[in-house]
C-alpha positions in Angstrom: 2.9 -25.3 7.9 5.0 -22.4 7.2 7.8 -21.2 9.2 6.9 -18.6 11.4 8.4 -15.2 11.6 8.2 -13.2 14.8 6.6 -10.3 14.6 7.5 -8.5 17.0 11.4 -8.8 16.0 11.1 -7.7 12.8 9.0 -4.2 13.5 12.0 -3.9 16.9 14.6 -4.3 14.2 12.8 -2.3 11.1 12.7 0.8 13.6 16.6 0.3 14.7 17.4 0.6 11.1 15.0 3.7 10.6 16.9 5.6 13.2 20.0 5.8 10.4 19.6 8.5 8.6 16.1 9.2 10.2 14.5 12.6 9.6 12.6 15.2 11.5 9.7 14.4 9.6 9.7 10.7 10.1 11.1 9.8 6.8 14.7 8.5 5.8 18.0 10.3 4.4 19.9 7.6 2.8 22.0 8.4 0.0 24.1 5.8 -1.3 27.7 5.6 0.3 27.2 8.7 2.6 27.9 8.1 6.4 24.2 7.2 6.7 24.5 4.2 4.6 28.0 3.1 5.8 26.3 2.9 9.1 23.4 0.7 8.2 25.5 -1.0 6.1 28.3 -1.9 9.6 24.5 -2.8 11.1 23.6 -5.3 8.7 27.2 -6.5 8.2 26.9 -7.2 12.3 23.5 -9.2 12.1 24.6 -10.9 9.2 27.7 -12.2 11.4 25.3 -13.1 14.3 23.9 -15.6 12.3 26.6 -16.9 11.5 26.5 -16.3 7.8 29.1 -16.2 5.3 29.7 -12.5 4.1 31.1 -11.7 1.6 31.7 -7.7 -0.3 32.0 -7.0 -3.7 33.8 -5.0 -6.3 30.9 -2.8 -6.0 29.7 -2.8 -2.3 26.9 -5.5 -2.7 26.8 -7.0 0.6 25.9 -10.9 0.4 25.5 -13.4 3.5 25.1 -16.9 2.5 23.7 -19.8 5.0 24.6 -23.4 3.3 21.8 -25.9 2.5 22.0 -29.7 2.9 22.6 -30.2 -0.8 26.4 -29.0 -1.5 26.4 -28.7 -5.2 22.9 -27.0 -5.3 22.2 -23.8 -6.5 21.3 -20.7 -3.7 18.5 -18.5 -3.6 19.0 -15.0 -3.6 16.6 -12.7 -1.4 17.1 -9.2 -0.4 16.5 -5.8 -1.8 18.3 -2.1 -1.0 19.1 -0.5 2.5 19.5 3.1 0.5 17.1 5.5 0.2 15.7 8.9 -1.9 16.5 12.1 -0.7 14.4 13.1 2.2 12.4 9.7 1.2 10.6 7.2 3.0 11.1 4.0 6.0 10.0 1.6 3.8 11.4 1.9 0.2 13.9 -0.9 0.2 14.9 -1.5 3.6 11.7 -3.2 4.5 12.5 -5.7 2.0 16.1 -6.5 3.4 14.6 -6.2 6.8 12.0 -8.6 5.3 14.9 -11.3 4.1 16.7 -11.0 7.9 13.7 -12.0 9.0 13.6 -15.1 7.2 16.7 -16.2 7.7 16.7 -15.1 11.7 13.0 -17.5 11.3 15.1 -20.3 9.7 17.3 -20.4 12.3 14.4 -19.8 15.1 12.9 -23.2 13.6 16.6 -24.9 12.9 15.0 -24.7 9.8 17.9 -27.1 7.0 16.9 -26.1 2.9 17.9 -28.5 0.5 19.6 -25.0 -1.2 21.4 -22.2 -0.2 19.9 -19.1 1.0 21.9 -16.1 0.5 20.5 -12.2 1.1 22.0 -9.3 -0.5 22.0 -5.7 -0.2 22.5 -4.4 -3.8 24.5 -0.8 -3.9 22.9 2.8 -5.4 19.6 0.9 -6.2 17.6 4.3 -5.9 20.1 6.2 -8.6 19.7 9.6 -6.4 23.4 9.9 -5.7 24.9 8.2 -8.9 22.6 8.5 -11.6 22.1 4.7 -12.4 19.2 3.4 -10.7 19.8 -0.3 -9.7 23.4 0.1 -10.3 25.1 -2.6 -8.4 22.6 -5.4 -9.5 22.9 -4.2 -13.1 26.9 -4.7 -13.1 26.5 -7.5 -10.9 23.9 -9.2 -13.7 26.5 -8.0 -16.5 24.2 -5.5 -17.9 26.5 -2.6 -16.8 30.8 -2.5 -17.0 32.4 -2.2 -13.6 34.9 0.1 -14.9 31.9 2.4 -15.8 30.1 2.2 -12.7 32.9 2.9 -11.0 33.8 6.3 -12.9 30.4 7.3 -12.0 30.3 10.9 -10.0 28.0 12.5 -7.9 26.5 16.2 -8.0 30.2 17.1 -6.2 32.5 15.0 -8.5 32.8 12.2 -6.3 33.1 9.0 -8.2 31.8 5.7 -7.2 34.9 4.2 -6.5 36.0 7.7 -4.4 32.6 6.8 -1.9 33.7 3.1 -2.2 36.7 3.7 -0.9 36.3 6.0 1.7 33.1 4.0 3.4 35.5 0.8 3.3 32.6 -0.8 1.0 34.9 -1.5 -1.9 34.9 -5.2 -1.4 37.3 -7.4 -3.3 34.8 -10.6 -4.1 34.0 -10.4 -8.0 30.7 -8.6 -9.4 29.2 -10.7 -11.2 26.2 -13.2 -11.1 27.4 -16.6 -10.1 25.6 -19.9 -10.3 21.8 -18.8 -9.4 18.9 -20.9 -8.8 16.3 -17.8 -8.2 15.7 -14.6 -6.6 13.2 -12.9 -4.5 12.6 -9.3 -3.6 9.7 -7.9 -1.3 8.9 -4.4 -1.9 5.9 -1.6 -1.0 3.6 -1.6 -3.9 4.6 2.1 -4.4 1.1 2.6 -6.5 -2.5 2.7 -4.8 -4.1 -0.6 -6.3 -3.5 -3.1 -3.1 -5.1 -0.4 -1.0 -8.1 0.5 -2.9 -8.8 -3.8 -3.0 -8.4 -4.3 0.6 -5.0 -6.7 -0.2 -2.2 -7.7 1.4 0.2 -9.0 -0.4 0.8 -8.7 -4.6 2.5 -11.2 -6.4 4.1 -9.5 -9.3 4.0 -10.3 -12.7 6.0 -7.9 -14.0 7.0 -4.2 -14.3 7.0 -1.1 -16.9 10.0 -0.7 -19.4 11.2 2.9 -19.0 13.6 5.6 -20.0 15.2 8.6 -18.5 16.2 11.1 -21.3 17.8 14.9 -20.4 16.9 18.2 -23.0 19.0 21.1 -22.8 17.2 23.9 -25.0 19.2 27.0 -26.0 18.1 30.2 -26.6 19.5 33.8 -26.4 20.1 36.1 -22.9 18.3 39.3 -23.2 16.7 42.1 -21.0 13.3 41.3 -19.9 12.0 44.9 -20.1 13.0 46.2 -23.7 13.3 43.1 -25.5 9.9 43.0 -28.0 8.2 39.6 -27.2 8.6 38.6 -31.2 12.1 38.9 -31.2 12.7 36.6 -28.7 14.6 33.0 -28.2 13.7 32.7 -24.7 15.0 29.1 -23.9 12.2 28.9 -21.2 9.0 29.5 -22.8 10.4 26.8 -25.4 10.7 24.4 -22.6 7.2 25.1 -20.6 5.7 24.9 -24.4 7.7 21.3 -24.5 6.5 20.1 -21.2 3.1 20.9 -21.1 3.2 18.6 -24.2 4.8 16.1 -22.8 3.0 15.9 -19.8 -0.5 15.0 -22.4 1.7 12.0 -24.4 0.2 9.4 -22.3 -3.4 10.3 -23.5 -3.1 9.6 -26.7 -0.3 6.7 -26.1 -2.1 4.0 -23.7 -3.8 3.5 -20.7 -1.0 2.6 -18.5 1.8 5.1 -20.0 3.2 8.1 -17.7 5.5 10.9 -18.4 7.4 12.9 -16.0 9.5 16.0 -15.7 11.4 15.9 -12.7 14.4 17.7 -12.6 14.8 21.4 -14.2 17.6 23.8 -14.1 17.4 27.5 -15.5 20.6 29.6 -16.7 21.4 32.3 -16.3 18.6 32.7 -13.5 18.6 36.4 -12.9 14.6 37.6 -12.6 14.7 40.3 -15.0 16.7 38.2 -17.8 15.5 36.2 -20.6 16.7 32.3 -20.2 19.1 31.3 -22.6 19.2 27.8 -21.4 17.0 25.2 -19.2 18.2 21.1 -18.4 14.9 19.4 -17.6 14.2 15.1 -17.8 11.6 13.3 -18.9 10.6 9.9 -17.6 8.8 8.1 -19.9 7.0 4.4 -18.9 4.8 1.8 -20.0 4.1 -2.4 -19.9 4.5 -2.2 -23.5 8.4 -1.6 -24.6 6.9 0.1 -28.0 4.9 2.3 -26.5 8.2 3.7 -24.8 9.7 3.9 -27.7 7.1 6.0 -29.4 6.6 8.1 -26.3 10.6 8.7 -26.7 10.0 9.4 -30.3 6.8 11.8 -29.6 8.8 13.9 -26.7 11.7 14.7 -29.3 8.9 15.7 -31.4 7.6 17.8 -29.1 10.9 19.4 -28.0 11.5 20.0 -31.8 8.5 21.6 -32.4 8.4 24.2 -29.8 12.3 25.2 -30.5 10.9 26.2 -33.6 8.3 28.0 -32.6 10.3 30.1 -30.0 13.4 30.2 -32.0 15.5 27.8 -30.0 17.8 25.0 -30.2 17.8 21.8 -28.2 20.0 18.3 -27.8 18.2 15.3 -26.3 20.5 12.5 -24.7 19.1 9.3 -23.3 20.2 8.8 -19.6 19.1 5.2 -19.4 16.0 2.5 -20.6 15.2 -0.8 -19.3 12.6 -2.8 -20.9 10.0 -4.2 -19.6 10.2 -7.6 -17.6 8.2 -10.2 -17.1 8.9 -12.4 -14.1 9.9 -16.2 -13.8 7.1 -18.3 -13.5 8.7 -20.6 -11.2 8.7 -17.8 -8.8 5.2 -16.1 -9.4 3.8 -19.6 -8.8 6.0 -20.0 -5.4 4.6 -16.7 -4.7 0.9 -17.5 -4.8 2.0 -21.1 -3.1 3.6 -19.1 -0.4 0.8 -16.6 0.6 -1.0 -19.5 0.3 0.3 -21.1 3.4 0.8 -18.0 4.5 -3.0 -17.5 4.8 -2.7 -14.2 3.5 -5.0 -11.8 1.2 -3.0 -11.9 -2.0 -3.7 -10.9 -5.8 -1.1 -10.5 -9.2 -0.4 -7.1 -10.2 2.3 -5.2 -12.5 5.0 -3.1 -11.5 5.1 0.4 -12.6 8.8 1.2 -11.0 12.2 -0.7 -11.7 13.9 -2.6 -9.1 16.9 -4.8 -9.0 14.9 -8.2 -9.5 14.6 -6.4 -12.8 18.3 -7.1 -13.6 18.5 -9.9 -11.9 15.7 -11.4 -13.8 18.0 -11.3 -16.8 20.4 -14.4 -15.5 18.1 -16.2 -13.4 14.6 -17.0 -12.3 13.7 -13.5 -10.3 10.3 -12.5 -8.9 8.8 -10.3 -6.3 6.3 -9.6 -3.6 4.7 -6.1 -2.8 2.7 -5.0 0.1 0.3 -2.3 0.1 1.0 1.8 0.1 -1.2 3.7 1.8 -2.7 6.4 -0.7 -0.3 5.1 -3.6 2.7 7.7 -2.1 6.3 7.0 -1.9 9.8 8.5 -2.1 8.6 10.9 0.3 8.9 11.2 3.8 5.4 10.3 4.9 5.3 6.9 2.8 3.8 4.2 5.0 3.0 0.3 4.8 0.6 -0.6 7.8 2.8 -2.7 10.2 -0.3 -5.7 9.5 0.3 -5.9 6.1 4.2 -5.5 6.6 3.6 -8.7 9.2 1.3 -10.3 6.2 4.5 -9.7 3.2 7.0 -10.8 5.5 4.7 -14.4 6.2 4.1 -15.0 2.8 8.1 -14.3 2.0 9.1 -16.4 3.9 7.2 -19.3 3.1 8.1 -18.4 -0.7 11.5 -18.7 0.3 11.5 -21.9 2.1 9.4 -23.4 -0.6 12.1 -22.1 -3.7 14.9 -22.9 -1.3 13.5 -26.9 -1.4 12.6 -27.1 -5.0 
């Protein structure tokens, strides 16, 4: 039988940690190393200690608490997820997987539950990317996909580097950042897509998720005044870029069935309303299950750009921000997934990720997997997102008896 989580508990203890940083709107405020997450950061550090856990910080504020198995020499599991959030985003992106790991462990100990291995939880640092532009940055340095010394230098929209916030939250930890001896790792996350709604599931076992890219155009054009200036002589930098986007926004027709493109982020100089643009920032986010299709979506966007500079009489640079291709998860723990809601006696199907998360990294030095639980309506990274507390209840079941079963392989 699997070990039993309570219930109760873990919805008393999801809404304590929803109150840091909550909004008026019922969503979360989070940012990476901002007084919000230093706070929720002290709380987890406190329950972590209540269990008597060994915790350990960093070089790059990943928090870790590690509770020993019978079997000294054996490999640990790793289980967690992130404890920041998107600006003005949601309860449940992230935290309800940490919460999720607690749980376990505070179940463990509930049943004087002994695992042949280790079982340590982890809060990774700046998985979201909203305040340093790196999404999953502390699992990527701590997997040895990223340098330290870079993520470190990394700033925020006021200058502040990584380090600064580091430093001034008291998160810059002095254990090393970098992936030890790892038997596996599991992450529980919200689906963050509608597909476990619309089937009546609920719990996914994840396969894998979309290879992606964030790239950044800057178009330039020429200032002039909006009144005398003939249309034909012209380099407005923004009709170049509305041109670009509109294209962009039809690449995944003509690419494949599971491709997306996105422009999120768009910045307009020299902004006056009777002015012609002579420059506009925007990014694309391009993603897909297939790592070539990314690549020709990256190649199609330049096109795109390229060809409407011309045609308005513009110039442009294109820099890529970031990629990740695509991963497909350990077998080992997709099949202790299924085993686990199993026992769990929970509704359950596979499905593929379209976001990143850090079991993505992870995945890289050791056997990593994940478990998602519905979204209602497919919406996230705003404040309304919302997992029924049943299916939450239903993730948290079958995570746990994933976890006991890797944690006695």
């Amino acid at each position: 039988m699997a070990v039993q989580i309570d219930a109760g508990r873990f919805e008393e203890t999801f809404e304590e940690y929803s109150a840091i940083g909550a909004t008026e709107r019922g969503g979360l405020h989070r940012l990476t190393l901002t007084d919000a997450d230093r706070d929720v950061r002290d709380l987890f550090v406190e329950d972590l200690e209540k269990l008597d856990l060994d915790v350990r910080i960093d070089e790059l504020g990943n928090i870790f608490g590690r509770r020993e198995g019978t079997d000294p020499d054996a490999a640990p599991v790793l289980i967690g997820s992130h404890l920041d959030s998107q600006p003005y985003g949601g309860r449940f992106d992230g935290q309800l997987g940490v919460l999720c790991a607690l749980e376990t462990l505070r179940a463990f100990e509930d049943a004087d539950l002994e695992t042949e291995r280790p079982v340590e939880i982890v809060n990774w640092t700046n998985e979201e990317g909203s305040r340093f532009e790196h999404a999953m940055l502390g699992s990527a340095v701590w997997a040895g996909v990223t340098d330290l010394e870079e993520a470190l230098a990394l700033t925020d929209d006021e200058g502040t580097t990584v380090r600064e916030a580091l430093e001034r939250t008291g998160y810059d930890g002095d254990a090393a950042c970098e992936a030890g001896d790892v038997h596996s790792y599991l992450e529980l996350h919200i689906e963050q897509g509608p597909y476990l709604e619309a089937d009546g599931i609920s719990v996914g076992v994840v396969e894998g998720s979309y290879g992606m890219a964030w790239l950044e155009a800057t178009i330039s054009g020429e200032t002039d005044h909006a009144g005398p200036t003939p249309m034909h002589s012209r380099s407005d930098a923004m009709a170049a870029a509305a041109d670009a986007i509109n294209r962009i926004h039809s690449l995944p027709n003509r690419l494949s069935d599971d491709s997306v493109a996105t422009v999120g982020r768009m910045a307009v100089g020299p902004g006056s309303i009777n002015v012609i643009p002579d420059t506009v920032t925007f990014t694309i986010d391009v993603r897909s299950y297939d790592d070539e299709i990314v690549a020709e979506a990256i190649e199609n966007v330049e096109f795109e750009i390229d060809t409407a500079c011309r045609r308005w009489d513009t110039e442009y640079d294109l820099e890529q921000l970031w990629r990740i291709s695509h991963t497909e998860f350990s077998e080992t723990v997709r099949s202790a997934g299924l085993a686990g809601a199993e026992a769990a006696g929970v509704s359950y199907r596979e499905i593929v990720s379209g976001a990143g998360h850090d079991a993505n990294y992870v995945n890289r030095v050791t056997d990593a997997g994940m478990l998602f639980v519905p979204s209602v309506d497919g919406k996230t990274h705003i404040e309304s997102e919302l997992t029924e507390w049943d299916d939450a209840v239903a993730g948290a079941k079958a995570y746990a008896a994933t976890v006991e079963e890797l944690a006695n392989e």
